[in-house]
LOKOL-676544 format. One record per residue: x, y, z of N, C-alpha, C in turn; chain; residue in one letter. Coordinates in steps of 0.001 Angstrom, whole numbers, plus 500000, padded with zeros to 6 digits. Layout:
LOKOL-676544
REC n_east n_north   n_up ca_east ca_north  ca_up c_east c_north   c_up bafi lumvo
REC      X       Y      Z       X        Y      Z      X       Y      Z    A     a
...
//
This chain:
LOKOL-676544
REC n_east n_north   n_up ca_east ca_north  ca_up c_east c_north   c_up bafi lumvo
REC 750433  933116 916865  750064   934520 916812 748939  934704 915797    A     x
REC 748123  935716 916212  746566   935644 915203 747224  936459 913750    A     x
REC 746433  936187 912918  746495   936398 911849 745696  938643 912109    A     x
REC 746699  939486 911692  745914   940843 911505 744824  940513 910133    A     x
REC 743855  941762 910740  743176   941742 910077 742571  942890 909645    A     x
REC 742750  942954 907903  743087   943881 907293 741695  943935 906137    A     x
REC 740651  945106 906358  739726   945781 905337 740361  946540 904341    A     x
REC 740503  946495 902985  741014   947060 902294 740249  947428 900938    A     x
REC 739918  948840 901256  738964   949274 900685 739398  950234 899063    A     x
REC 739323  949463 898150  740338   950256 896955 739220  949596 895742    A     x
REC 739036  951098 894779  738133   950841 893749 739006  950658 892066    A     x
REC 740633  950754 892180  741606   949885 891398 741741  948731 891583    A     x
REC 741002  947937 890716  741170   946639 890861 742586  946213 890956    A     x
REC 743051  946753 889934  744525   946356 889620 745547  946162 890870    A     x
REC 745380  947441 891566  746121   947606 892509 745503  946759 893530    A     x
REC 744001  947219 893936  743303   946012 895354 744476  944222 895162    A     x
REC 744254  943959 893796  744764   942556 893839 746181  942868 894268    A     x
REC 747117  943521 893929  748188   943574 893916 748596  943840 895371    A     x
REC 747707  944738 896602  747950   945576 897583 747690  943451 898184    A     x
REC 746315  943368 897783  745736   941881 898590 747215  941103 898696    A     x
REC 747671  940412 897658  748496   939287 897532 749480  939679 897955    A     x
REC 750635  941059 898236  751189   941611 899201 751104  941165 900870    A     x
REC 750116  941620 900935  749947   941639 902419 749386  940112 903081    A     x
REC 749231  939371 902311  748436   937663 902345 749799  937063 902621    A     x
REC 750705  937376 901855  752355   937182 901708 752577  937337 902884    A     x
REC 752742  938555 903502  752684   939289 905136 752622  938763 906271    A     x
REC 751523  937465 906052  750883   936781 906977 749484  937601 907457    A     x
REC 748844  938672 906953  747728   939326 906877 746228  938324 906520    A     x
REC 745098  939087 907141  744081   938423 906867 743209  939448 905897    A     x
REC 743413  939314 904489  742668   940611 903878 741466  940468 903633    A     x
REC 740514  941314 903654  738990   941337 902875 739426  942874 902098    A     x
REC 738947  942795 900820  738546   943503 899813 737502  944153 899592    A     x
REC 737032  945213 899208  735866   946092 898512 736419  947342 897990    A     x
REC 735607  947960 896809  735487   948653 896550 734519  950050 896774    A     x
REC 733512  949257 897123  732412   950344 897485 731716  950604 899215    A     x
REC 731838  952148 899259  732169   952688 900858 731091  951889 901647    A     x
REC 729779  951861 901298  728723   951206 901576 728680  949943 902521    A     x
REC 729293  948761 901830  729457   947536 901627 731027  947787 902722    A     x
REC 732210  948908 902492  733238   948699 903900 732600  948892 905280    A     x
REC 731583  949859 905062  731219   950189 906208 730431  949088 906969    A     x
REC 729617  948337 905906  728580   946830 906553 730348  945938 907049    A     x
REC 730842  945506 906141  732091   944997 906411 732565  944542 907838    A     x
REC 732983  946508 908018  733469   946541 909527 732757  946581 910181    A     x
REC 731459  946790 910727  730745   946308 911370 730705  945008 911885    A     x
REC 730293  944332 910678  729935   942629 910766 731198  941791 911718    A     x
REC 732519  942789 910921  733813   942197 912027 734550  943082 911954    A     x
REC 734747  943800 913250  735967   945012 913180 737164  944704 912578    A     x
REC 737758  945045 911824  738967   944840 911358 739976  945638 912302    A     x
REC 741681  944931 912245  742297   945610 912818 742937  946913 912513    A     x
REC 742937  947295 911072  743222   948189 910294 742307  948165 908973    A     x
REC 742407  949676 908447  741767   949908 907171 742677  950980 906708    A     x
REC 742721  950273 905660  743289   950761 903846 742417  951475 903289    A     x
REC 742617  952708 903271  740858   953188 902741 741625  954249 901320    A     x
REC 740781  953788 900321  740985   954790 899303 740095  956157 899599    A     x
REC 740589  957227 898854  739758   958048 898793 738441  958124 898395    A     x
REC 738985  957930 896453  738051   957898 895494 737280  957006 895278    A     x
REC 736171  956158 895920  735539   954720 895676 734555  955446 895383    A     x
REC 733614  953715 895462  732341   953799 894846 731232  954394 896044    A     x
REC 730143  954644 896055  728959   954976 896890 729864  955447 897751    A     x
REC 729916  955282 899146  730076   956824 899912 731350  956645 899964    A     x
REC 731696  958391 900041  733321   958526 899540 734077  957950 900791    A     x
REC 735357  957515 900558  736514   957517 901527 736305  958480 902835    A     x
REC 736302  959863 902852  736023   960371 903587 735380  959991 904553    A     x
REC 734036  960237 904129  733147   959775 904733 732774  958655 905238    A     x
REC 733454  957309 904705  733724   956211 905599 734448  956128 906764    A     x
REC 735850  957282 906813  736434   957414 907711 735673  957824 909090    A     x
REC 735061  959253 908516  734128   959606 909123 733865  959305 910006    A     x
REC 732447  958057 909641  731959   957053 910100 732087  956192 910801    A     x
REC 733090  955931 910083  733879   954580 911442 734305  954940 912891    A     x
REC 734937  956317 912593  735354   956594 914009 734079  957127 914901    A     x
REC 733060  957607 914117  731846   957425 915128 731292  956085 915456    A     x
REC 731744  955720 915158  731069   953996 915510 731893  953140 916579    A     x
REC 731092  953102 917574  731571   952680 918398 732254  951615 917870    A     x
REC 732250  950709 917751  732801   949321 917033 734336  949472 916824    A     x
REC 734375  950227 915535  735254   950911 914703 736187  952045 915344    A     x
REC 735662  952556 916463  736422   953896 916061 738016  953949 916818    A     x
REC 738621  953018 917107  739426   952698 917230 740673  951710 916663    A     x
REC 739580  951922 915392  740628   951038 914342 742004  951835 913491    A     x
REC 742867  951323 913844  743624   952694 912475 743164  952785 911508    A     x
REC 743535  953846 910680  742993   954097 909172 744328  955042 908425    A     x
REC 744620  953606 907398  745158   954425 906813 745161  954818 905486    A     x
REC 744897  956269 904889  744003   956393 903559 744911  956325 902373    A     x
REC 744831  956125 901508  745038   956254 900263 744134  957541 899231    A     x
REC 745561  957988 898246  744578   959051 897205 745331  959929 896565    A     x
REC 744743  959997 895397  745427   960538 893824 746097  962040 894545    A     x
REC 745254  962932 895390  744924   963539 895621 746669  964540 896126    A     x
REC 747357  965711 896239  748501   965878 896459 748228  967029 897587    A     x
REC 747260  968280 897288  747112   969166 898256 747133  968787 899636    A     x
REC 747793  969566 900488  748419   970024 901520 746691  970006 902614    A     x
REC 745897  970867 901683  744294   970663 902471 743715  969154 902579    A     x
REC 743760  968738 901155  743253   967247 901185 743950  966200 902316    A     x
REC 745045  966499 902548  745719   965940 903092 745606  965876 904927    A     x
REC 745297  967077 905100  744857   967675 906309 743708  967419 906583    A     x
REC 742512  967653 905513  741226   967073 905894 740845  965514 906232    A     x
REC 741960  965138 905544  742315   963295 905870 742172  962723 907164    A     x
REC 743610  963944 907640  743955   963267 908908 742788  964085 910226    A     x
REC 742193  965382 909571  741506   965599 910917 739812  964821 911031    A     x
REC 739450  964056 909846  738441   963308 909734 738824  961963 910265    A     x
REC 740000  961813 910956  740214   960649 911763 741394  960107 910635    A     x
REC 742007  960066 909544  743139   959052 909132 744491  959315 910481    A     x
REC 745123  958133 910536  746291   957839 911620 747853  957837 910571    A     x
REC 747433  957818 908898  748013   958143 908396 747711  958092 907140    A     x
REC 748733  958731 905920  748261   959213 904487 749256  958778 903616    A     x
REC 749091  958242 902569  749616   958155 901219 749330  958386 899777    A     x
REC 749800  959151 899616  749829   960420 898068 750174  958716 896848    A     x
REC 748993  958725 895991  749368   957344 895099 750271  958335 893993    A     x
REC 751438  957625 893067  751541   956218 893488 752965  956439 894514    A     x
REC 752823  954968 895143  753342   954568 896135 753697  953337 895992    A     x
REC 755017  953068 896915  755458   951568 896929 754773  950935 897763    A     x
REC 754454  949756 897696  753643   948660 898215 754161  948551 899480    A     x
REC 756150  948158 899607  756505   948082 900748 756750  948800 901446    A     x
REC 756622  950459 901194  756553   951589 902236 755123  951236 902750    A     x
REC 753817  950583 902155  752558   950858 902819 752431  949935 903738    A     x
REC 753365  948687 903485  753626   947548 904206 754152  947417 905355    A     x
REC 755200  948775 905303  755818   949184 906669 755526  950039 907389    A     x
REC 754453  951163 906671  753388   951981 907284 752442  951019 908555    A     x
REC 751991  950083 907515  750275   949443 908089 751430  948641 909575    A     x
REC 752634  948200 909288  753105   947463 910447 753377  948557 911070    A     x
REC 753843  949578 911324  754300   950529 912690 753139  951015 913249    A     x
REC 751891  951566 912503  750751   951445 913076 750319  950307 913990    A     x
REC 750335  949287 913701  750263   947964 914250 750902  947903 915365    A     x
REC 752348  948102 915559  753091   948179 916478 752564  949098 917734    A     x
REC 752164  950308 917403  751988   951287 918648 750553  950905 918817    A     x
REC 749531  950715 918059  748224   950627 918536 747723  949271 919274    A     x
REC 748531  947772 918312  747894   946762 918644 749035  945621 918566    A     x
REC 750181  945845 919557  751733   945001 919510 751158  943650 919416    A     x
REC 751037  942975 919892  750428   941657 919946 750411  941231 919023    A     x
REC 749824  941876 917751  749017   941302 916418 750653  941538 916055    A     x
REC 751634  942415 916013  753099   942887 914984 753710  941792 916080    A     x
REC 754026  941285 916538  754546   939937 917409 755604  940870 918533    A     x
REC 755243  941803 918882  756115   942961 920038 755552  942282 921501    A     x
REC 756252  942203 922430  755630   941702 923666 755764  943152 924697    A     x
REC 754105  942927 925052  753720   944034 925548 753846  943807 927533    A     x
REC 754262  944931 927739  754229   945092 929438 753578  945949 930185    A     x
REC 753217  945258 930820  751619   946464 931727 752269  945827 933174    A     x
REC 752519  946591 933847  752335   946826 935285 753424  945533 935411    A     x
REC 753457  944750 936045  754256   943407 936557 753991  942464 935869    A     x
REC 753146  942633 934462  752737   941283 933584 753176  941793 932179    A     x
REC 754055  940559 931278  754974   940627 930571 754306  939734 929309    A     x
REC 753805  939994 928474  753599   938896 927297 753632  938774 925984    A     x
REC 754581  937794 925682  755166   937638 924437 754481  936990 923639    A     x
REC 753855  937599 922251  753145   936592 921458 754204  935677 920680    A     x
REC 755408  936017 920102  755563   935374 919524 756605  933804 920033    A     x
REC 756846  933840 921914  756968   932830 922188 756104  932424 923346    A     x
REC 754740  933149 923148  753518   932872 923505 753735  932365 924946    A     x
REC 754572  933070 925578  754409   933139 927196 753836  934477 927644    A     x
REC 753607  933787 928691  752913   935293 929889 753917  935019 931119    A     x
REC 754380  936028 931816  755039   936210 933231 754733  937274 933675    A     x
REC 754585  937136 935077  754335   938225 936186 755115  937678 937313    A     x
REC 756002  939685 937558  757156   939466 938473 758202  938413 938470    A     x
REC 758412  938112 936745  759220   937063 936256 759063  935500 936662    A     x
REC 757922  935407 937330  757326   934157 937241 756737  933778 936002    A     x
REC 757088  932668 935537  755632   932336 933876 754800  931470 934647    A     x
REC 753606  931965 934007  751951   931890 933770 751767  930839 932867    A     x
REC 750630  929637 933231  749985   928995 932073 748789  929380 932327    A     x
REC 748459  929559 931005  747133   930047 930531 746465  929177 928892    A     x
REC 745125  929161 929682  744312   928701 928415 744324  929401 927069    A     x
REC 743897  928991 926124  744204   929802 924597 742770  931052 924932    A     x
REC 741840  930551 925382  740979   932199 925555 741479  933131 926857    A     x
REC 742003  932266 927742  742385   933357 928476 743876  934116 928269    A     x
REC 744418  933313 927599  745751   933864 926520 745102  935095 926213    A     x
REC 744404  934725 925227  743499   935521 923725 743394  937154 925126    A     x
REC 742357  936523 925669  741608   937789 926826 742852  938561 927431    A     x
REC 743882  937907 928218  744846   938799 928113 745724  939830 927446    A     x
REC 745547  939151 926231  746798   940421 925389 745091  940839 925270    A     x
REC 744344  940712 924800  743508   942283 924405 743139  943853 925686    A     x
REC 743227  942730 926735  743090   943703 928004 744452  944667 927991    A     x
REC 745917  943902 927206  746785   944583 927989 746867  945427 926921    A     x
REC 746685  945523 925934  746587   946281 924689 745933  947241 924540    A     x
REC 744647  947236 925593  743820   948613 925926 743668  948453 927567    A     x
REC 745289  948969 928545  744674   949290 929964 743498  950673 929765    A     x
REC 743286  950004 931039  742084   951312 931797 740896  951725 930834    A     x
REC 740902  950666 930022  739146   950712 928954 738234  949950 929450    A     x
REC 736777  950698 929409  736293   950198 930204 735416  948803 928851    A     x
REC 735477  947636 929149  734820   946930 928013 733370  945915 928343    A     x
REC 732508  946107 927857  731248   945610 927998 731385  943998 927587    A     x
REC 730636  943109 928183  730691   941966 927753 730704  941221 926552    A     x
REC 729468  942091 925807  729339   942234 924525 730696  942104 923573    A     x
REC 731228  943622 924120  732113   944268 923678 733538  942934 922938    A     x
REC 733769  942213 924646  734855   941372 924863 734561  940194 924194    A     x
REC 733110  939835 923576  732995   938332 923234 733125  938608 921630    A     x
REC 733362  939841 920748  733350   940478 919883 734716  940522 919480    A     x
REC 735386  941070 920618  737078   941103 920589 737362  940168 920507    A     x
REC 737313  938755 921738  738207   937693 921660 737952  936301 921260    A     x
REC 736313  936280 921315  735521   935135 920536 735486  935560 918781    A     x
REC 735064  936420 918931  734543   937031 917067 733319  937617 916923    A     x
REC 733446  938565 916268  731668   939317 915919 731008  938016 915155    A     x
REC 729854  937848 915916  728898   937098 915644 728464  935470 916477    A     x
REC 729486  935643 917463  729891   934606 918078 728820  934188 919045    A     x
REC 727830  932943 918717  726340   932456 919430 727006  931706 921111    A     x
REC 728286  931930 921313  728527   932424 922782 728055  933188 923866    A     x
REC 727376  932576 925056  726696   933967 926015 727613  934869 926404    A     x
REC 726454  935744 926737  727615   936736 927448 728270  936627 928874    A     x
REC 727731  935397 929591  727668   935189 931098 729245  934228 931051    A     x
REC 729522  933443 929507  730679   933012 929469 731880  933909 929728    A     x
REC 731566  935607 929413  732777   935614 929665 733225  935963 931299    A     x
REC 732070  936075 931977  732797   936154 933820 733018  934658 933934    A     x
REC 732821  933744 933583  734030   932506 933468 735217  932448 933217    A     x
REC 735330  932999 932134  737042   933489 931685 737340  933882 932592    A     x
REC 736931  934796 932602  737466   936506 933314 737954  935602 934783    A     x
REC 737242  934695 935346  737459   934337 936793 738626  933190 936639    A     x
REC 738996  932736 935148  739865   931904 935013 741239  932295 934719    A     x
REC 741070  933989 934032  742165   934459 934075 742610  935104 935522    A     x
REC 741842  935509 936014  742104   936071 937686 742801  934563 938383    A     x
REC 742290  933502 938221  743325   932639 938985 744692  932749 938270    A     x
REC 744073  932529 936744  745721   932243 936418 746962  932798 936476    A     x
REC 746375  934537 936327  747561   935250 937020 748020  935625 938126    A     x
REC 747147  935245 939224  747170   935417 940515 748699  934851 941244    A     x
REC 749403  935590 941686  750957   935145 942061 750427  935770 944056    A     x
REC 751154  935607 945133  751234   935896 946067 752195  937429 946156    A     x
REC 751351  938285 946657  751590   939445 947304 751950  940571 945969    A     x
REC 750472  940064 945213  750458   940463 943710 748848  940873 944047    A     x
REC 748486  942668 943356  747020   942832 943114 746278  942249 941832    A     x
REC 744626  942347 941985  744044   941678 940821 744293  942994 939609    A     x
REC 744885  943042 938589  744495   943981 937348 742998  944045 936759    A     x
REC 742383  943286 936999  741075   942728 936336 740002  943768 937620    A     x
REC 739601  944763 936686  738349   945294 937602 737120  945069 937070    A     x
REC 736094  944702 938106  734888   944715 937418 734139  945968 937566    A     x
REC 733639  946447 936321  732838   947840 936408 731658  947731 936561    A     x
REC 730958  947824 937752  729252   947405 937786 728605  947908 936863    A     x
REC 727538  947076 936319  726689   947360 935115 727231  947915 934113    A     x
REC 728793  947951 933941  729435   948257 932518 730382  946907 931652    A     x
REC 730689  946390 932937  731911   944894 932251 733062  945273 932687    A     x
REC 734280  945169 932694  735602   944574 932881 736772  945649 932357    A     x
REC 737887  945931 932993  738905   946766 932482 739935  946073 933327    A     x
REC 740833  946724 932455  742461   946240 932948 743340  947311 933669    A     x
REC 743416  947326 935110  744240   948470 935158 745396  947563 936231    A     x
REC 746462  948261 935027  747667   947698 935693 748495  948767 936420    A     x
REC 749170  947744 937456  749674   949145 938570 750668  949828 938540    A     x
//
């Protein structure tokens, strides 16, 4: 099962180390910063699966990273969940309608944020929290890393593994090639983009069972979605 991967954006050192070595414990993949600037290049460079976002940082505020992210295509589907000194009822509200998925008033226990960042995890991105997700007649368990359809099991390659749980994790999105070699290769990945209708045609055999439809649509001149029936 992949390692989550966790931006954690906090201008207390004290605490960043303390929140880091927590969640490393976790089985988490953390990157650190303090300053909004430098989260925002961050997630870009590699979407993270979640963000820890303080309020109060350095160069552009918390807010406004939130902001940001959710305009960004890339990003804007990442959870966010904020951190901040902050107690008002408004602050709190302006949080969540600037895009936070959820809020914590400091201070706070480490393992309430621990069990926060996992239930988020759970409803947005099961796969990564080891939950086995079901779409239509296809069943897959990360953490005993089978796939079945119509209670038949599936072997599948580790990218077309990979390509599956992300499709089933977002049915009916429509995803650009780009998009998918970003998701399941890695941002930055000197992979073409023509590799992935290879996959894509390797996962269509592999799940292919008799008197079973394809889930795998191709969207002309957009790329690939999952719609399960």
């Amino acid at each position: 099962m992949p390692q989550p991967k966790l931006l954690l954006v906090e201008d207390d050192s004290s605490l960043a180390e303390l929140l880091e070595y927590r969640f490393e414990k976790e089985g988490y993949n953390v990157r650190t910063t303090s300053d909004g600037d430098e989260a925002l290049m961050m997630a870009e460079e590699d979407s993270p699966d979640l963000v820890i976002l303080d309020w109060m940082i350095e160069g552009t505020s918390g807010i406004e990273v939130c902001r940001r992210l959710r305009r960004s295509k890339a990003t804007s589907g990442v959870p966010i969940i904020m951190l901040t000194a902050r107690e008002a009822e408004d602050d709190r509200i302006r949080g969540l309608e600037t895009g936070a998925d959820d809020y914590m008033t400091k201070p706070f226990s480490p393992r309430e944020l621990i069990a926060r960042v996992s239930a988020v995890l759970r409803r947005v991105r099961p796969a990564l929290a080891g939950e086995a997700i079901e779409q239509g007649d296809l069943r897959l368990d990360p953490a005993a890393h089978r796939v079945a359809r119509s209670g038949q099991e599936l072997k599948l390659g580790p990218t077309e593994y990979r390509l599956l749980a992300f499709f089933m994790e977002h049915p009916r999105h429509v995803f650009s090639r780009h998009q998918l070699l970003d998701a399941v290769w890695g941002t930055g990945s000197e992979i073409e983009e023509r590799t992935v209708d290879v996959h894509i045609r390797r996962l269509r055999k592999a799940i292919e069972v008799p008197g079973s439809r394809d889930p795998i649509r191709t969207v002309r001149s957009a790329g690939y979605s999952f719609d399960p029936a």
